[in-house]
PDB file of N, H, CA, C and O in Angstrom:
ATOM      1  N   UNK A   1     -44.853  16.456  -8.506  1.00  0.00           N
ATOM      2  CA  UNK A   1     -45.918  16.486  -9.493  1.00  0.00           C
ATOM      3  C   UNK A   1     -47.215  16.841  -8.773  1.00  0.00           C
ATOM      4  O   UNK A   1     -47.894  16.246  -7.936  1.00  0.00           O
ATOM      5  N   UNK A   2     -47.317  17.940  -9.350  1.00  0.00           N
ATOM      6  H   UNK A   2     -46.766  18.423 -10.030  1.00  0.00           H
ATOM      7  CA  UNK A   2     -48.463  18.552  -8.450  1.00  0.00           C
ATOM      8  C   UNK A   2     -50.432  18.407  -9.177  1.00  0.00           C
ATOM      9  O   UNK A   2     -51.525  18.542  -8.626  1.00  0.00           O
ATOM     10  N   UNK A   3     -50.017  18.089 -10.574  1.00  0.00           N
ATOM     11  H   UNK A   3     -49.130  17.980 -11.021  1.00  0.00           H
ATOM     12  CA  UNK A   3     -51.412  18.086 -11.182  1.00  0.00           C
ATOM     13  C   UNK A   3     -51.091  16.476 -11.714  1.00  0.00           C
ATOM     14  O   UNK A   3     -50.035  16.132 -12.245  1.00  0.00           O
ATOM     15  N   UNK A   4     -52.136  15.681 -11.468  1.00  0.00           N
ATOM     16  H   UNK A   4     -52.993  15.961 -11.037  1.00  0.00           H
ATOM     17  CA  UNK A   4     -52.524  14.519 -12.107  1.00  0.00           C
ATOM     18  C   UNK A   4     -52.192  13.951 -13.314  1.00  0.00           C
ATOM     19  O   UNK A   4     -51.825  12.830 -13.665  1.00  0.00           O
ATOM     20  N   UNK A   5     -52.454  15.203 -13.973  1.00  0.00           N
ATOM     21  H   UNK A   5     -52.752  16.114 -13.689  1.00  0.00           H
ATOM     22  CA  UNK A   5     -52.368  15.288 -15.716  1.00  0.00           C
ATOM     23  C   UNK A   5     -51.383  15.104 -16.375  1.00  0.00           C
ATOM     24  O   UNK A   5     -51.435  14.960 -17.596  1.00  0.00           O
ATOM     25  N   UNK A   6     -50.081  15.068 -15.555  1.00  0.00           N
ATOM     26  H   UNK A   6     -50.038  15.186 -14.563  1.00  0.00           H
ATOM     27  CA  UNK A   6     -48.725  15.511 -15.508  1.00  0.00           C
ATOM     28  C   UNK A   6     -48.152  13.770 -15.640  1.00  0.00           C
ATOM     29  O   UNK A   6     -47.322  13.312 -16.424  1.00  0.00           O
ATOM     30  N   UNK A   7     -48.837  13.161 -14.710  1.00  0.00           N
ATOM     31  H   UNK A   7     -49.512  13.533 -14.073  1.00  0.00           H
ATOM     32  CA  UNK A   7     -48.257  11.990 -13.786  1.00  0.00           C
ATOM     33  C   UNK A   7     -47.653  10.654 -15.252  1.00  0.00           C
ATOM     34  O   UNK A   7     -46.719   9.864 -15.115  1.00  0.00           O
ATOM     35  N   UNK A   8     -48.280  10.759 -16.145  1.00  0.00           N
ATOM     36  H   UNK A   8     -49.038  11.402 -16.257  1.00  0.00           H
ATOM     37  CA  UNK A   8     -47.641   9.865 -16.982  1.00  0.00           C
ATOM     38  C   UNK A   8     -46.666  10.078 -17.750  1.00  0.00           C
ATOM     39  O   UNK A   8     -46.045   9.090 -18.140  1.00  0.00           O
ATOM     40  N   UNK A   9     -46.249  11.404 -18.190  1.00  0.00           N
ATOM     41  H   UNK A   9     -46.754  12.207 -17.873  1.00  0.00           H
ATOM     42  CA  UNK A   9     -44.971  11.736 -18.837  1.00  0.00           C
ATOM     43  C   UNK A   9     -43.944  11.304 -18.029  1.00  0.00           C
ATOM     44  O   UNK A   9     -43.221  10.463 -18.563  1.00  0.00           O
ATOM     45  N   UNK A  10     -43.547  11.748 -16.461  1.00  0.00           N
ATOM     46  H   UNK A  10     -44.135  12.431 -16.027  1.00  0.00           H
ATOM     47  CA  UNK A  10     -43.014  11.591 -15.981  1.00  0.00           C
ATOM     48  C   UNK A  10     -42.434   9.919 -15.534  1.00  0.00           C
ATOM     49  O   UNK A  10     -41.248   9.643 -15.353  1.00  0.00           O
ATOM     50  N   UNK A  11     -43.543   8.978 -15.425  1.00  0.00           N
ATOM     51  H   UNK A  11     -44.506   9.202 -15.572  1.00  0.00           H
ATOM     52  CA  UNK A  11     -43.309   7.709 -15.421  1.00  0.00           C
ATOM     53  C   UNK A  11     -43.294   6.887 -16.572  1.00  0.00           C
ATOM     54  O   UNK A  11     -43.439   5.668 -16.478  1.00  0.00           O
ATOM     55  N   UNK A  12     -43.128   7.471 -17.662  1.00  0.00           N
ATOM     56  H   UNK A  12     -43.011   8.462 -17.739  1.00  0.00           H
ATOM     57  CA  UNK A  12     -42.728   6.983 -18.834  1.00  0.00           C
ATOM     58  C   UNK A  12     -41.981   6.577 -19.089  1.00  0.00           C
ATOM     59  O   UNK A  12     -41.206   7.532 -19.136  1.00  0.00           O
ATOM     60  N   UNK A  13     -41.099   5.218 -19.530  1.00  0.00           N
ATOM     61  H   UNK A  13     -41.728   4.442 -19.492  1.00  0.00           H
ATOM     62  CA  UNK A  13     -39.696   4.909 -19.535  1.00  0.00           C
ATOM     63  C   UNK A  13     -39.006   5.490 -21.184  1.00  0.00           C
ATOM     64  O   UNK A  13     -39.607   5.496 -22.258  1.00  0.00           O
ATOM     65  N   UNK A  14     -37.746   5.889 -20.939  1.00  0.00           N
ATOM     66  H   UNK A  14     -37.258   5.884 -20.067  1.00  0.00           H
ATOM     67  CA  UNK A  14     -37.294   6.220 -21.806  1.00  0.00           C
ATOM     68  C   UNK A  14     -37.452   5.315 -23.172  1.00  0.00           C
ATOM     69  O   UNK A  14     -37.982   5.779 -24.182  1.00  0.00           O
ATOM     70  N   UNK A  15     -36.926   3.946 -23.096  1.00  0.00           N
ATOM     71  H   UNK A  15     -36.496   3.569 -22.275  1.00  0.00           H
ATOM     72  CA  UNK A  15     -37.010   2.978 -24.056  1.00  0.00           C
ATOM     73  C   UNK A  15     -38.467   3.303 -25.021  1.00  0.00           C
ATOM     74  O   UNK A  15     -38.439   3.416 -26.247  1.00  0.00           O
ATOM     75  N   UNK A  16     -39.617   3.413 -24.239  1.00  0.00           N
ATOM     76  H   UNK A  16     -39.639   3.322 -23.243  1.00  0.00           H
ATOM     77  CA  UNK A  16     -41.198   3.881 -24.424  1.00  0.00           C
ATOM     78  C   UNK A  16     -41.226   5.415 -24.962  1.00  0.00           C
ATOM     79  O   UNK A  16     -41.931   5.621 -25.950  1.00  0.00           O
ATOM     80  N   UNK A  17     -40.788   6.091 -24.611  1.00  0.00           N
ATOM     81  H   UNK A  17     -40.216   5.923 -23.808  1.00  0.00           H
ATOM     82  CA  UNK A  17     -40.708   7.006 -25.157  1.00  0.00           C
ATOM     83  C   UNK A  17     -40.354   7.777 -26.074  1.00  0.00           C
ATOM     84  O   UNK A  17     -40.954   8.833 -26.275  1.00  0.00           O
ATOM     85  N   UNK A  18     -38.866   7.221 -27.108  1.00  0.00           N
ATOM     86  H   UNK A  18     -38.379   6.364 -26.945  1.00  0.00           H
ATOM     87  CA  UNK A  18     -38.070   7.484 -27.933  1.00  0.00           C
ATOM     88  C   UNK A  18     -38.115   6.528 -28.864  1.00  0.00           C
ATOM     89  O   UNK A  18     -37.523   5.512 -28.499  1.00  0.00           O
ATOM     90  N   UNK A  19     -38.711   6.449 -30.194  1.00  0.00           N
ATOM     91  H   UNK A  19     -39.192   7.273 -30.490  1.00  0.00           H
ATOM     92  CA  UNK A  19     -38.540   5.147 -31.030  1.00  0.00           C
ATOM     93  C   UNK A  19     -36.530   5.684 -31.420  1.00  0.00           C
ATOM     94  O   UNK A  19     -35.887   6.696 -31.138  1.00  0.00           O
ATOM     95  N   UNK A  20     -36.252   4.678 -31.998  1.00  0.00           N
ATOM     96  H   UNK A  20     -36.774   3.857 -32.228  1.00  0.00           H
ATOM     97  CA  UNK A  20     -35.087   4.205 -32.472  1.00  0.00           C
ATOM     98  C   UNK A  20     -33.793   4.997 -31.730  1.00  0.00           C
ATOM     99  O   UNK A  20     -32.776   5.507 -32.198  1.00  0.00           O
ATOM    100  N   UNK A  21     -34.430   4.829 -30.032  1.00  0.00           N
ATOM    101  H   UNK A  21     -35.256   4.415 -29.652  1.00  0.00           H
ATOM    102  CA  UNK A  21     -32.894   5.211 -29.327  1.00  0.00           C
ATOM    103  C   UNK A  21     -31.985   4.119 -29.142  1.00  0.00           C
ATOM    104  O   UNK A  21     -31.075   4.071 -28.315  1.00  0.00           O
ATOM    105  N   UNK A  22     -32.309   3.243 -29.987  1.00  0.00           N
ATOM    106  H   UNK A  22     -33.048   3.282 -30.660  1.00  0.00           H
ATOM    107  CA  UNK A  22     -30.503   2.259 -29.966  1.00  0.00           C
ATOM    108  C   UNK A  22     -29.853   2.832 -30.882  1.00  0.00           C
ATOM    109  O   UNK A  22     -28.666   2.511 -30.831  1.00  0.00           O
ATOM    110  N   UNK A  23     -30.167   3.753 -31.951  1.00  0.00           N
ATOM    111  H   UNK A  23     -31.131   4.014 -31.992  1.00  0.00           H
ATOM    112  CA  UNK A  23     -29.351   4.003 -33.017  1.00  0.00           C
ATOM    113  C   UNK A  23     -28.521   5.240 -32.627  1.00  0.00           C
ATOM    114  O   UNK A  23     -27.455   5.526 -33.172  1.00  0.00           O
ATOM    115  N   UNK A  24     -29.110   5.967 -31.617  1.00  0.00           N
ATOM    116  H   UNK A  24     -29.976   5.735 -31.174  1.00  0.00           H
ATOM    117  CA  UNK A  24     -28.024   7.034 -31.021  1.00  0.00           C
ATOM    118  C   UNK A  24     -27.339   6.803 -29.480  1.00  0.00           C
ATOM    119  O   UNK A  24     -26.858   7.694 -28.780  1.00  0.00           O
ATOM    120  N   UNK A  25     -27.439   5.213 -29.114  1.00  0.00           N
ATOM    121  H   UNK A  25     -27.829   4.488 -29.683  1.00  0.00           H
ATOM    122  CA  UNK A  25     -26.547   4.393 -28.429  1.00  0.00           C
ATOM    123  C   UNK A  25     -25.005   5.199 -28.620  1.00  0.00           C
ATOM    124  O   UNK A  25     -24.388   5.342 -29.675  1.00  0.00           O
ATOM    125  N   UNK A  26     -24.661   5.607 -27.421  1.00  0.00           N
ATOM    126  H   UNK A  26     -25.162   5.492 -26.564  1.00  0.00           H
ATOM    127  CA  UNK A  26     -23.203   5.888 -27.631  1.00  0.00           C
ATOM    128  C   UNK A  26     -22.783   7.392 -28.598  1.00  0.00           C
ATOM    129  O   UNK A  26     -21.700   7.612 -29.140  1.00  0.00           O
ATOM    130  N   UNK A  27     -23.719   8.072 -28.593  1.00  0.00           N
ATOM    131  H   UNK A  27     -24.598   7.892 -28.152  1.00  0.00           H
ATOM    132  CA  UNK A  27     -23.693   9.410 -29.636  1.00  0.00           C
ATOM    133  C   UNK A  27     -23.494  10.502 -28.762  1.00  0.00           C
ATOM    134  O   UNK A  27     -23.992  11.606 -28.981  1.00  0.00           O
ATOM    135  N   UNK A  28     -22.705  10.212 -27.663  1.00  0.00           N
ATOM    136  H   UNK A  28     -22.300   9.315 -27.485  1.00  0.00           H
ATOM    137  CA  UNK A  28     -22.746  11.450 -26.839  1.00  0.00           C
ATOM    138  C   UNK A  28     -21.530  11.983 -27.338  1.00  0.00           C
ATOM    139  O   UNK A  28     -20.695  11.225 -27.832  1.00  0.00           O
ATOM    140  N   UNK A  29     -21.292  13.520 -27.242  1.00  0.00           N
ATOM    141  H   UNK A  29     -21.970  14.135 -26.841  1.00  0.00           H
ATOM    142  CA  UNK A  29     -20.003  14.407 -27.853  1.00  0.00           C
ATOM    143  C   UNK A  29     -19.575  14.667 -26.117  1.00  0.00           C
ATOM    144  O   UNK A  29     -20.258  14.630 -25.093  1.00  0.00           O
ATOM    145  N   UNK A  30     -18.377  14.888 -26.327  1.00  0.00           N
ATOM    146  H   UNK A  30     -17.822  14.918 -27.159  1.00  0.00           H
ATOM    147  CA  UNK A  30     -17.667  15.169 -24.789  1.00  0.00           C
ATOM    148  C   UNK A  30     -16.801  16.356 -25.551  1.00  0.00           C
ATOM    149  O   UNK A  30     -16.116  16.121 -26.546  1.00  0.00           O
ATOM    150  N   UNK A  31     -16.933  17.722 -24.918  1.00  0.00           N
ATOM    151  H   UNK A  31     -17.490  17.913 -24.110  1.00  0.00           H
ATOM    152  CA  UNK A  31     -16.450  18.683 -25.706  1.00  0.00           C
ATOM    153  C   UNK A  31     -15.747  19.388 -24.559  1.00  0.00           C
ATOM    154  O   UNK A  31     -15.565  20.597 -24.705  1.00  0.00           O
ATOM    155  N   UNK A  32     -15.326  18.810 -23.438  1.00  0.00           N
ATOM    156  H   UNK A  32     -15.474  17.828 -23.320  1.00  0.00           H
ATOM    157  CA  UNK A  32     -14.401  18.706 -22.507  1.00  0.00           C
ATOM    158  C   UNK A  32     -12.672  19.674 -22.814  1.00  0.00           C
ATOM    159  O   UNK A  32     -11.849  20.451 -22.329  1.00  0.00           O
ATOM    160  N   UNK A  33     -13.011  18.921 -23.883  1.00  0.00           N
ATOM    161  H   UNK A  33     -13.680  18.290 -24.277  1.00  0.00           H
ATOM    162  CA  UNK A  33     -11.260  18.991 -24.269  1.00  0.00           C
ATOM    163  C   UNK A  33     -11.105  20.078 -25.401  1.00  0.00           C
ATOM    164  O   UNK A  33     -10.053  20.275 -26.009  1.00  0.00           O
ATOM    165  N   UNK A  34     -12.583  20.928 -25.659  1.00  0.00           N
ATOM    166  H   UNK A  34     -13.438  20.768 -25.165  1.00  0.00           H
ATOM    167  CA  UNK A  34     -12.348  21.987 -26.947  1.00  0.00           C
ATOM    168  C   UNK A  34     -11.969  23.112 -26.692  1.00  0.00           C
ATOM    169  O   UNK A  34     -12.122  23.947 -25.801  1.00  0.00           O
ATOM    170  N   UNK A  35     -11.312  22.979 -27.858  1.00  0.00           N
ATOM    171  H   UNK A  35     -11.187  22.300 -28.582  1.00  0.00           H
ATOM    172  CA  UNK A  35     -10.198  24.877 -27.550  1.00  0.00           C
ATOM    173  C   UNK A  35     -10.550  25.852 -28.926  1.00  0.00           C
ATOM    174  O   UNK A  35     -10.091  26.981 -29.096  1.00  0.00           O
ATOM    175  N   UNK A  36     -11.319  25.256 -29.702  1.00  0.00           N
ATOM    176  H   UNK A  36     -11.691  24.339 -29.563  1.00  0.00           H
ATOM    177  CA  UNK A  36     -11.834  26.293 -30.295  1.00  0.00           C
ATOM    178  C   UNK A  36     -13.088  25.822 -30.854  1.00  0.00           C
ATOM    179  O   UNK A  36     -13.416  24.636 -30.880  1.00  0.00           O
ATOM    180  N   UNK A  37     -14.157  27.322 -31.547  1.00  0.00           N
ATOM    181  H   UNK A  37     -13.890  28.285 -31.526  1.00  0.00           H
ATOM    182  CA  UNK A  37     -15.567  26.754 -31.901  1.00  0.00           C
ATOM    183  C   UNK A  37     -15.123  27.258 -33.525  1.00  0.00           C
ATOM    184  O   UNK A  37     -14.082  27.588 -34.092  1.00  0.00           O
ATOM    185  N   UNK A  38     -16.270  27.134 -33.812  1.00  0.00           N
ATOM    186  H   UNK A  38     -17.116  26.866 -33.351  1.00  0.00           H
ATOM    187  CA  UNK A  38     -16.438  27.009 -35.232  1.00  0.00           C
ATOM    188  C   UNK A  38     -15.884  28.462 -36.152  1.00  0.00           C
ATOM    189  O   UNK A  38     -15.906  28.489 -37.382  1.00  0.00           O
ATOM    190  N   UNK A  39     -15.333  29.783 -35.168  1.00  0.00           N
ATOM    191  H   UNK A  39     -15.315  29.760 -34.168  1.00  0.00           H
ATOM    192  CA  UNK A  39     -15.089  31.049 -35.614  1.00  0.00           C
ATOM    193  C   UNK A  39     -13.473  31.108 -35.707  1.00  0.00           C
ATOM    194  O   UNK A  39     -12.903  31.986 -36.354  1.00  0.00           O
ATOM    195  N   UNK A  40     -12.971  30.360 -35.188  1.00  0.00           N
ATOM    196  H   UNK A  40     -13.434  29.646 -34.662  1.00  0.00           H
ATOM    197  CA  UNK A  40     -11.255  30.464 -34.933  1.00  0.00           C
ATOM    198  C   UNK A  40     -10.972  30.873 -34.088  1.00  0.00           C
ATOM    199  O   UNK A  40      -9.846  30.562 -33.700  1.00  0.00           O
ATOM    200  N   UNK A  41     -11.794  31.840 -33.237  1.00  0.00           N
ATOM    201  H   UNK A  41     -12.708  32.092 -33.553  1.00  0.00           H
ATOM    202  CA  UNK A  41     -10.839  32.127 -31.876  1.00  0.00           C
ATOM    203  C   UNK A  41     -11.336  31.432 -30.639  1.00  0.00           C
ATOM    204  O   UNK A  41     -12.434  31.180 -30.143  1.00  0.00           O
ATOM    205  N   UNK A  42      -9.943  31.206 -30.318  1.00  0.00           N
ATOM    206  H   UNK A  42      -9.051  31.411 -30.721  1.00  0.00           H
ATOM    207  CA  UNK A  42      -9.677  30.295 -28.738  1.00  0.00           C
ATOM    208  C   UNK A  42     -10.991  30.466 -28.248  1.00  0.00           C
ATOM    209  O   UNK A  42     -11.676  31.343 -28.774  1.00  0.00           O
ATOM    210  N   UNK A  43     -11.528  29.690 -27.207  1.00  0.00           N
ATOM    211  H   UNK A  43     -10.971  28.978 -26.779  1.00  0.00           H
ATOM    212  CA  UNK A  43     -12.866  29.814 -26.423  1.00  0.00           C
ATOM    213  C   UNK A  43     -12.002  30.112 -25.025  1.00  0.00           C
ATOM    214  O   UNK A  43     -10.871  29.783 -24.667  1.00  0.00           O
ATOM    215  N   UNK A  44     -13.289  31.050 -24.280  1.00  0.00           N
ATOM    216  H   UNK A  44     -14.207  31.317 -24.571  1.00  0.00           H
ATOM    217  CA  UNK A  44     -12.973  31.436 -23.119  1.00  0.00           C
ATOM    218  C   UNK A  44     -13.067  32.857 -23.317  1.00  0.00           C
ATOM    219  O   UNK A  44     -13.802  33.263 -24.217  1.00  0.00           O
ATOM    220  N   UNK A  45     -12.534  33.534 -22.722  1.00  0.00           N
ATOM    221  H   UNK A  45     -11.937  33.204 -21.991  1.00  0.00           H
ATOM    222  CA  UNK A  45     -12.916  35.570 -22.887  1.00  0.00           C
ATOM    223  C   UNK A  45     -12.767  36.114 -23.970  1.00  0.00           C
ATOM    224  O   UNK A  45     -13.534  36.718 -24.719  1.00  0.00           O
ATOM    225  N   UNK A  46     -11.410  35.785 -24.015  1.00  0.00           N
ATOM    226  H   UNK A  46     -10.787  35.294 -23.406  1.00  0.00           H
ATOM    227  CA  UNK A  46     -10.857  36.319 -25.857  1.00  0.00           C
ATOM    228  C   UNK A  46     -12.079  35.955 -27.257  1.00  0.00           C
ATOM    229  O   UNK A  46     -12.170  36.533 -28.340  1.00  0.00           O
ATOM    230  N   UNK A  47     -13.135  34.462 -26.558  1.00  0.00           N
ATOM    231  H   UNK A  47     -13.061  33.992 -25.679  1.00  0.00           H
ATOM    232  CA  UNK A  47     -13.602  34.481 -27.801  1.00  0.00           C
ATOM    233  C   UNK A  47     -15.075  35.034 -27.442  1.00  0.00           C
ATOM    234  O   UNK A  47     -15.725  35.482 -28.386  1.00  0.00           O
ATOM    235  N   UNK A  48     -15.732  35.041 -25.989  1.00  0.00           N
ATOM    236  H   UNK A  48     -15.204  34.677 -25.222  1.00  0.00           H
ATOM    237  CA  UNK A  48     -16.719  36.081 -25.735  1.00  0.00           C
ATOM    238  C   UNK A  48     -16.287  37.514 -26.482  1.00  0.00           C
ATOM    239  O   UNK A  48     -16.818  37.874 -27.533  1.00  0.00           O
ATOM    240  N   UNK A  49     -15.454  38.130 -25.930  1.00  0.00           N
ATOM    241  H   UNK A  49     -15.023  37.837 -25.076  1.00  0.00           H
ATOM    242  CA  UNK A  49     -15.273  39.336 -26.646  1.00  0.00           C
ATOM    243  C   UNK A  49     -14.857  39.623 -28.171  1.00  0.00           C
ATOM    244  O   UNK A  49     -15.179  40.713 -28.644  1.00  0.00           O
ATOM    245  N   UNK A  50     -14.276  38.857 -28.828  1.00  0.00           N
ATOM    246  H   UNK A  50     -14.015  37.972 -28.444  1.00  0.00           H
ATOM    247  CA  UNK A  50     -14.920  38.290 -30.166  1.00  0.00           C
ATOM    248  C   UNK A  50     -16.001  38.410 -30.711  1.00  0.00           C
ATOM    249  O   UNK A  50     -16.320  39.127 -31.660  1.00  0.00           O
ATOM    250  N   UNK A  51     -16.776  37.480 -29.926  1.00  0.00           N
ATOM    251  H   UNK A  51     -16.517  36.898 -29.155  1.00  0.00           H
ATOM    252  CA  UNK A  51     -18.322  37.320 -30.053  1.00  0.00           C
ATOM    253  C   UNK A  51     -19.043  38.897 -30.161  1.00  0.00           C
ATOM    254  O   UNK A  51     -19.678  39.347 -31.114  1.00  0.00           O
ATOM    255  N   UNK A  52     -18.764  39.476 -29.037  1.00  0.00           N
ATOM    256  H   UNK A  52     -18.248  39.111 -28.263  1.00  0.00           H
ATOM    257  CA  UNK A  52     -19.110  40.641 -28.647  1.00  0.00           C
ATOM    258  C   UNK A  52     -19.242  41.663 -29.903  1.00  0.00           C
ATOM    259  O   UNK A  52     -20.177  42.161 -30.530  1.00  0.00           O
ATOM    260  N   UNK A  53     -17.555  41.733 -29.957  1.00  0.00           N
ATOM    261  H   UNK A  53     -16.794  41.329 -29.448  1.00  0.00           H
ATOM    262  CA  UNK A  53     -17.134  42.937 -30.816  1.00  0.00           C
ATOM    263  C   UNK A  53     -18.155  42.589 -32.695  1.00  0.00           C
ATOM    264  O   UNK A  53     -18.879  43.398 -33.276  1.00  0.00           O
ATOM    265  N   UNK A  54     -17.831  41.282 -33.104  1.00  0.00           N
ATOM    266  H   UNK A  54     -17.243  40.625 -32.632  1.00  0.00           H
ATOM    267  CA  UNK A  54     -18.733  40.721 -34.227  1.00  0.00           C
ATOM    268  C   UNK A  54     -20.416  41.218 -34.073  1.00  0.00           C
ATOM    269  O   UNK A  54     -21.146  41.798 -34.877  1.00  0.00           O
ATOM    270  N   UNK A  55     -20.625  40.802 -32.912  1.00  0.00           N
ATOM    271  H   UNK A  55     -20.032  40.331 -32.258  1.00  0.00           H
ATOM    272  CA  UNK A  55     -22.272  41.046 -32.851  1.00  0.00           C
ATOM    273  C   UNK A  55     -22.521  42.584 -33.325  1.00  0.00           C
ATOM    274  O   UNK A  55     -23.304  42.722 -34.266  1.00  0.00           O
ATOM    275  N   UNK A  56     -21.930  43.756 -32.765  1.00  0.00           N
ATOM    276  H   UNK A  56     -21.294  43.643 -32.001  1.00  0.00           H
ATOM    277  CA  UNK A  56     -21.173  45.158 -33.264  1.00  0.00           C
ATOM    278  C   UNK A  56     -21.535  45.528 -34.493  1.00  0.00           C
ATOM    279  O   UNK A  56     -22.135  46.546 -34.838  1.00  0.00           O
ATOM    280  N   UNK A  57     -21.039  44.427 -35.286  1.00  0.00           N
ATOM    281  H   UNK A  57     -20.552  43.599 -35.006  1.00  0.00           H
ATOM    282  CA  UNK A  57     -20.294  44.764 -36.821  1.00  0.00           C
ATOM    283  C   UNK A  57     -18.956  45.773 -37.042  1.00  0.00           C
ATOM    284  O   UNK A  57     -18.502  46.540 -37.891  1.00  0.00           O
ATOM    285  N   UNK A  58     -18.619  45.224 -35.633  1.00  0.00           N
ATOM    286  H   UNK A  58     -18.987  44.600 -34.944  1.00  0.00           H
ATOM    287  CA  UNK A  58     -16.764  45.273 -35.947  1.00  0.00           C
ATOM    288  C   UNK A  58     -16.363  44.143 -37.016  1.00  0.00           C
ATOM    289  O   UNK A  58     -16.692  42.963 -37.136  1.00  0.00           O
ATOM    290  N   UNK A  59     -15.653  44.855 -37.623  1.00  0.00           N
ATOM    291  H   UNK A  59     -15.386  45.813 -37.525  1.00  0.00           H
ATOM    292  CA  UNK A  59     -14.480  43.075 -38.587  1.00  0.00           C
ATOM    293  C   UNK A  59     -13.483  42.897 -37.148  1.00  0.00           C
ATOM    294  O   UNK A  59     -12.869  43.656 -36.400  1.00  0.00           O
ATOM    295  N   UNK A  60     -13.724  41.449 -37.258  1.00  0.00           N
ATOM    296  H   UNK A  60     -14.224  40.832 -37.866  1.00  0.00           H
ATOM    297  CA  UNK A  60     -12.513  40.820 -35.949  1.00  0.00           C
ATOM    298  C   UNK A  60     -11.813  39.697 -36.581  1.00  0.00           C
ATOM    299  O   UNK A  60     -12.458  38.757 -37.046  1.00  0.00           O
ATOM    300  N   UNK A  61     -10.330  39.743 -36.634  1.00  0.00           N
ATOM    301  H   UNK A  61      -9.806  40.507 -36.257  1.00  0.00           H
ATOM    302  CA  UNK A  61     -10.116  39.068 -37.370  1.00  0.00           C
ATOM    303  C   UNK A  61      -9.593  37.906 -35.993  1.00  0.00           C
ATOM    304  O   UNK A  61      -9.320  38.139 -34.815  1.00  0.00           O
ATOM    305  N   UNK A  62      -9.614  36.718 -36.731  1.00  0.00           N
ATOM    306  H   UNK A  62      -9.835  36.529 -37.687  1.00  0.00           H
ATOM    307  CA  UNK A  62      -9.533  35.422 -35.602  1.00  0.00           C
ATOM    308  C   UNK A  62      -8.221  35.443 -34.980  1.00  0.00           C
ATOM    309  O   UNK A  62      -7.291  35.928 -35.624  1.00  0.00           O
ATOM    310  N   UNK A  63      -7.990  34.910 -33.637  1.00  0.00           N
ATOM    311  H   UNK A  63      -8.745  34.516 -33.114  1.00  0.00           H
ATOM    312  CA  UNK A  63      -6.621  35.149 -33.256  1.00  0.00           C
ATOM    313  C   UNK A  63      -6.244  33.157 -32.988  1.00  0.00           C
ATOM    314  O   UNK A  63      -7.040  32.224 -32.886  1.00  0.00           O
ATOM    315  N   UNK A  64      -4.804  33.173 -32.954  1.00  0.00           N
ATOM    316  H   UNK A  64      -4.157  33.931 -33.037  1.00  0.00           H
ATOM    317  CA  UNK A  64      -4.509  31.785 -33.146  1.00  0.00           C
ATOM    318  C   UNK A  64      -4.770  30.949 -31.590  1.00  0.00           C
ATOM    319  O   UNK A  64      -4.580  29.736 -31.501  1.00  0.00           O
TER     320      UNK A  64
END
């Protein structure tokens, strides 16, 4: 922290900083384990290039 001005955001405690963070206590998503997004095709290249070909305005139809 190089400017002064800075120095209290940083030492701010979270609790102080966020009203009603007990209510998103435990709201974390772990998306670890996902094999597909919201378009139907598999994630990973097949669905980049998906992505790709759609952005285009190719029709892509979803693969299983």
């Amino acid at each position: 922290m190089t400017d002064p001005r800075f120095a209290p955001i940083g030492l701010a405690a979270a609790a102080d900083a966020v009203e009603g963070a007990e209510e998103r206590d435990g709201a974390h998503t772990d998306a670890g384990e996902a094999t597909r997004d919201s378009d139907g095709t598999p994630v990973g290249a097949a669905d980049a290039e998906a992505d790709r070909a759609r952005a285009a305005g190719e029709d892509v139809e979803p693969r299983p």
